[in-house]
MARNUKOL-969954 format. One record per residue (C-alpha): x, y, z; residue in one letter. Coordinates in steps of 0.2 Angstrom, whole numbers. Example, Ala and Ser with C-alpha at 12.3 -4.5 7.8 and 13.67 -1.06 7.14 Angstrom:
# MARNUKOL-969954
+-------+-------+-------+------+
|     x |     y |     z | gulo |
+-------+-------+-------+------+
|    62 |   -22 |    39 |    A |
|    68 |    -5 |    36 |    S |
+-------+-------+-------+------+
//
This chain:
# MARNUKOL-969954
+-------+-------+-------+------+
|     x |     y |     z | gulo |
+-------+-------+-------+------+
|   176 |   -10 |    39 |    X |
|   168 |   -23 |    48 |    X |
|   162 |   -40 |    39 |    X |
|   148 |   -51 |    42 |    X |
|   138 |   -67 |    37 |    X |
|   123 |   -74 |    47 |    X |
|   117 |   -87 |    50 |    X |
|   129 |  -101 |    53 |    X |
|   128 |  -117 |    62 |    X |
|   130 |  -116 |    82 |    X |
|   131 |   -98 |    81 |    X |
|   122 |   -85 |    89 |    X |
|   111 |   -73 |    79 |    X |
|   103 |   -58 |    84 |    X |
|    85 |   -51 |    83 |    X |
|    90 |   -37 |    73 |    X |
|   102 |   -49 |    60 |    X |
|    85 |   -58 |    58 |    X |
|    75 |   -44 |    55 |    X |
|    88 |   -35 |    43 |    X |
|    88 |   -53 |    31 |    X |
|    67 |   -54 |    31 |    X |
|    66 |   -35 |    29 |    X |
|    76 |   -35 |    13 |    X |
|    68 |   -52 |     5 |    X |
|    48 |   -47 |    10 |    X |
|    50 |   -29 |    18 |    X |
|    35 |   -21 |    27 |    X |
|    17 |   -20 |    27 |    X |
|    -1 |   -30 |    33 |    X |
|    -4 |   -48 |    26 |    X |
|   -20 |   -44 |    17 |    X |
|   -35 |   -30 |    15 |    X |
|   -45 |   -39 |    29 |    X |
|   -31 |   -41 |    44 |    X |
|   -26 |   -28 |    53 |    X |
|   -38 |   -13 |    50 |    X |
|   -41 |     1 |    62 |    X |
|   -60 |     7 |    66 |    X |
|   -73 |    12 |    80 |    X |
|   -92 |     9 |    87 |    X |
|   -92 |    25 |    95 |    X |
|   -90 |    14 |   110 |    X |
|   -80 |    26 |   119 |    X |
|   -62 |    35 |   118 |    X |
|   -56 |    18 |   110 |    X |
|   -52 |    10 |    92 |    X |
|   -55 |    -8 |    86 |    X |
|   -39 |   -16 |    78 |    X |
|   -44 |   -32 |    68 |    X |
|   -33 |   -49 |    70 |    X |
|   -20 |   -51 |    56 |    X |
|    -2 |   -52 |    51 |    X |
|    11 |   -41 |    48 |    X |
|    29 |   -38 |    46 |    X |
|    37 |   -22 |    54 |    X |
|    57 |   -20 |    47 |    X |
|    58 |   -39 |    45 |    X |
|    50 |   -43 |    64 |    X |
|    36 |   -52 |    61 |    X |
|    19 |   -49 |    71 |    X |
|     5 |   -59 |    76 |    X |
|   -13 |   -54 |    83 |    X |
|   -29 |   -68 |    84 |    X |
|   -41 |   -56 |    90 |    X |
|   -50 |   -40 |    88 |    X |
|   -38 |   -29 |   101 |    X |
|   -45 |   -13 |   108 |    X |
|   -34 |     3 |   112 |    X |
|   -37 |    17 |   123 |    X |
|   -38 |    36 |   115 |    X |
|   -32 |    48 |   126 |    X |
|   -44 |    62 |   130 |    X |
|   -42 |    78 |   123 |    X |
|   -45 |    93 |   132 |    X |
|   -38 |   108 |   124 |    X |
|   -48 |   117 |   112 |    X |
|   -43 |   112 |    93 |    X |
|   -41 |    96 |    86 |    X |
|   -29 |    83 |    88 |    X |
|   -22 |    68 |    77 |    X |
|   -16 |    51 |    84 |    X |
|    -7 |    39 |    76 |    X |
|   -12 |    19 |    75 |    X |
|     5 |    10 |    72 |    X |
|    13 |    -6 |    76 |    X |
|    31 |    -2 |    86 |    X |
|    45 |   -14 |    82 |    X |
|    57 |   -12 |    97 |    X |
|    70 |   -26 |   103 |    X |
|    73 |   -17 |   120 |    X |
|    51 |   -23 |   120 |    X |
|    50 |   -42 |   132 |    X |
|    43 |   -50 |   128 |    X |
|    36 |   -44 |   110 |    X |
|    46 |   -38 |   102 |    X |
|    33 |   -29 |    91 |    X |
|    18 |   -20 |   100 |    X |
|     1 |   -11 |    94 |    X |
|     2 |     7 |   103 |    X |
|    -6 |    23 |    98 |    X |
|     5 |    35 |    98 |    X |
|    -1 |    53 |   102 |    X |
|    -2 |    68 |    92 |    X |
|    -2 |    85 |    94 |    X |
|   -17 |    99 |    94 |    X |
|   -18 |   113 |    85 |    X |
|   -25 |   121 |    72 |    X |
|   -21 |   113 |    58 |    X |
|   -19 |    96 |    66 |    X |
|    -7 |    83 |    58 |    X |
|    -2 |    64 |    63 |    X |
|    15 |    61 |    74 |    X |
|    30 |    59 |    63 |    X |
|    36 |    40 |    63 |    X |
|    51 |    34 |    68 |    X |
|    60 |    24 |    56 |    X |
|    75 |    14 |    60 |    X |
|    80 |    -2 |    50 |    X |
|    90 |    -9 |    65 |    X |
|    80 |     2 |    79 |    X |
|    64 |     5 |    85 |    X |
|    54 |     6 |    70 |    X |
|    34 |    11 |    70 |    X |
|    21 |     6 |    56 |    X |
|     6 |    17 |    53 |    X |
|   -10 |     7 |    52 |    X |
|   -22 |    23 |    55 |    X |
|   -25 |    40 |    59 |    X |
|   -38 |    45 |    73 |    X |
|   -46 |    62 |    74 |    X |
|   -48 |    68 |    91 |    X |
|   -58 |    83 |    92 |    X |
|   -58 |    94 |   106 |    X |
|   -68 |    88 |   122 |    X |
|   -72 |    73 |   111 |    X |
|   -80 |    59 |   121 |    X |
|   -82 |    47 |   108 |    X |
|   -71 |    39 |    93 |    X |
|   -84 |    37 |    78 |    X |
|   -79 |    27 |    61 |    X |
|   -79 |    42 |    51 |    X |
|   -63 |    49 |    63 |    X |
|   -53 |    34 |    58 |    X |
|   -43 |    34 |    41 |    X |
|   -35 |    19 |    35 |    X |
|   -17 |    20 |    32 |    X |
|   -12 |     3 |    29 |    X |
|     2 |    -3 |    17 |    X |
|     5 |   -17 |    12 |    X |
|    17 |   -34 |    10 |    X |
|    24 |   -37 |    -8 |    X |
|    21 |   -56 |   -14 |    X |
|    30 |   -64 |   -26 |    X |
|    24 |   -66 |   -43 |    X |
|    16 |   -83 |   -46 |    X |
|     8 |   -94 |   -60 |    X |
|   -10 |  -103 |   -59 |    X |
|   -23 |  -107 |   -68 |    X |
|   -41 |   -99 |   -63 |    X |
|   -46 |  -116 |   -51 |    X |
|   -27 |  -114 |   -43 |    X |
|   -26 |   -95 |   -39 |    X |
|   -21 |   -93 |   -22 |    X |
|   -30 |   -86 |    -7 |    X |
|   -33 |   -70 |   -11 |    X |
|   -22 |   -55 |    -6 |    X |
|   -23 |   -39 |   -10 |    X |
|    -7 |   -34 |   -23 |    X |
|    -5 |   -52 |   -27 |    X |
|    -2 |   -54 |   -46 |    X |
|     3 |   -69 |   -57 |    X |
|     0 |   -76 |   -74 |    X |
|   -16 |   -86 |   -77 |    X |
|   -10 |   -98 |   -91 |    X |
|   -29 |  -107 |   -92 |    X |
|   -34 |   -85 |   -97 |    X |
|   -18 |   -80 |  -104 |    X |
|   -17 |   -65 |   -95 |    X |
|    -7 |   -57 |   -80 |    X |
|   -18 |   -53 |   -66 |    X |
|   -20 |   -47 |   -49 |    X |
|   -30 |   -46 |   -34 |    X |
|   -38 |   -29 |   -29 |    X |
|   -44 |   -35 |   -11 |    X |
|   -60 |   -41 |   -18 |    X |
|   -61 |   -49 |   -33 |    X |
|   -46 |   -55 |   -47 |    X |
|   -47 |   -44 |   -63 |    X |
|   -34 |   -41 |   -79 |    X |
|   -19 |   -29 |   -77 |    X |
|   -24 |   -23 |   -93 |    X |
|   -41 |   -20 |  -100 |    X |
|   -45 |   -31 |  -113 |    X |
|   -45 |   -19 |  -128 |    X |
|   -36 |    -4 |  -125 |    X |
|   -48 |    11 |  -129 |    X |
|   -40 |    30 |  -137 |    X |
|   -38 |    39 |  -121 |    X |
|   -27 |    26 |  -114 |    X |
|   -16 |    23 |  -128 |    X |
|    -3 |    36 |  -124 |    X |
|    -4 |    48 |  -141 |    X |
|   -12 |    61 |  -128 |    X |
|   -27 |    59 |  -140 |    X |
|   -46 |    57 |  -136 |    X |
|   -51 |    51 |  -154 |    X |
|   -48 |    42 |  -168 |    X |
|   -45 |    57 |  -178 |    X |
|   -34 |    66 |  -164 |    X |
|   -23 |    50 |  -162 |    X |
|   -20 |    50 |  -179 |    X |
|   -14 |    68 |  -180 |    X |
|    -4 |    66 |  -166 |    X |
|     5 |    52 |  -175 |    X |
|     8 |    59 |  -189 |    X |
|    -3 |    48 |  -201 |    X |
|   -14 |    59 |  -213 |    X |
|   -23 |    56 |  -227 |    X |
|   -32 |    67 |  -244 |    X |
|   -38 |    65 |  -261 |    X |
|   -25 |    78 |  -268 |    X |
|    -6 |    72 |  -269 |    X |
|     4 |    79 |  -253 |    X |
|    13 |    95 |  -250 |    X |
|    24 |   101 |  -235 |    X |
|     8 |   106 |  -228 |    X |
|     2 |    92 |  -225 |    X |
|    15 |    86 |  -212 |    X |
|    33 |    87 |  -207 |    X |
|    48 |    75 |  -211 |    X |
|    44 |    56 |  -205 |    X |
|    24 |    59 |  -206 |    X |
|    15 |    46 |  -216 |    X |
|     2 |    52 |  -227 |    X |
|   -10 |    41 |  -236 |    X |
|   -19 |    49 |  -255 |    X |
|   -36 |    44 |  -258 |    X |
|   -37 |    39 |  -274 |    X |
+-------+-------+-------+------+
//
């Protein structure tokens, strides 16, 4: 079995040793909710691709501007669905990570491409799905689905004045509101609500009196038999 260790001083390191070491500490995904996003303005056979950042397998990618792709005609008779991705390839010079829509198939029952996936290949990140009807001549925003995932953060510590820029999935503790929280893509709010109600309390109960039951607490003015519950219940007498 071979062994090795990167990186080291005055050695050569790959592309793909790189990519492996950042893939397993921040893996893959878009930078936050605004960066990044797929849409159309019925401008044509084309889609808008917002600027943003991403990491694809470990390979980092930067776009400053809006990028526009072509969407291939389709001039079958049913339905097709393409695929918006971000293609990590290091045969690719110079970037080594590219935005390409990658063509589906029509039919029927039209679904996306499948992705290819390899840790130390070519590796393709869906961004969004484009619906192609037949003869279309235009790409609307409503035939554009976002599939974006996204980067994990590490967990942080702040107080409300000191939360970070905001990103979606980024949680922490809030010592200043003694909570943990996170960031939904629009606004910071609890991970918990702030008084837990019935239906969420996991006894599979919608009230008061069904949560009891179904934990086994009961109560009666008359002294208890073996009808009133099973071995462990508690039951309280009224007196």
């Amino acid at each position: 079995m071979a062994m090795t260790a990167w990186p080291r001083v005055n050695e050569a390191t790959t592309d793909a040793q790189y990519a492996e070491l950042f893939d397993s500490v921040i893996g893959t995904g878009v930078r936050d909710s605004t960066e990044l996003r797929v849409d159309a303005d019925s401008t044509g056979l084309n889609v808008k691709v917002a600027a943003g950042f991403a990491v694809v397998a470990g390979s980092a990618f930067l776009s400053t501007a809006t990028e526009t792709l072509t969407i291939g005609g389709n001039a079958t008779t049913n339905p097709r669905v393409d695929a918006v991705i971000l293609r990590r390839d290091f045969s690719q010079s110079p970037a080594v990570v590219r935005l390409v829509v990658k063509q589906g198939t029509a039919g029927t029952n039209a679904t996306a491409p499948a992705l290819t996936q390899q840790r130390n290949g070519v590796y393709e990140e869906l961004l969004g799905t484009v619906n192609v009807a037949a003869g279309a001549a235009t790409i609307t925003s409503a035939n554009v689905t976002d599939r974006r995932s996204f980067l994990s953060s590490r967990v942080g510590v702040w107080t409300t004045a000191k939360r970070p820029t905001a990103r979606v999935g980024r949680i922490g503790f809030n010592t200043e509101l003694s909570r943990w929280e996170g960031h939904d893509g629009s606004a910071w709010g609890g991970l918990l609500p702030a008084v837990l109600g019935i239906a969420d309390g996991g006894t599979g109960a919608q009230t008061t009196a069904g949560a009891r039951n179904n934990l086994g607490i009961r109560s009666g003015t008359a002294a208890p038999n073996n009808a009133d519950g099973v071995d462990g219940d508690i039951y309280f007498q009224v007196i």
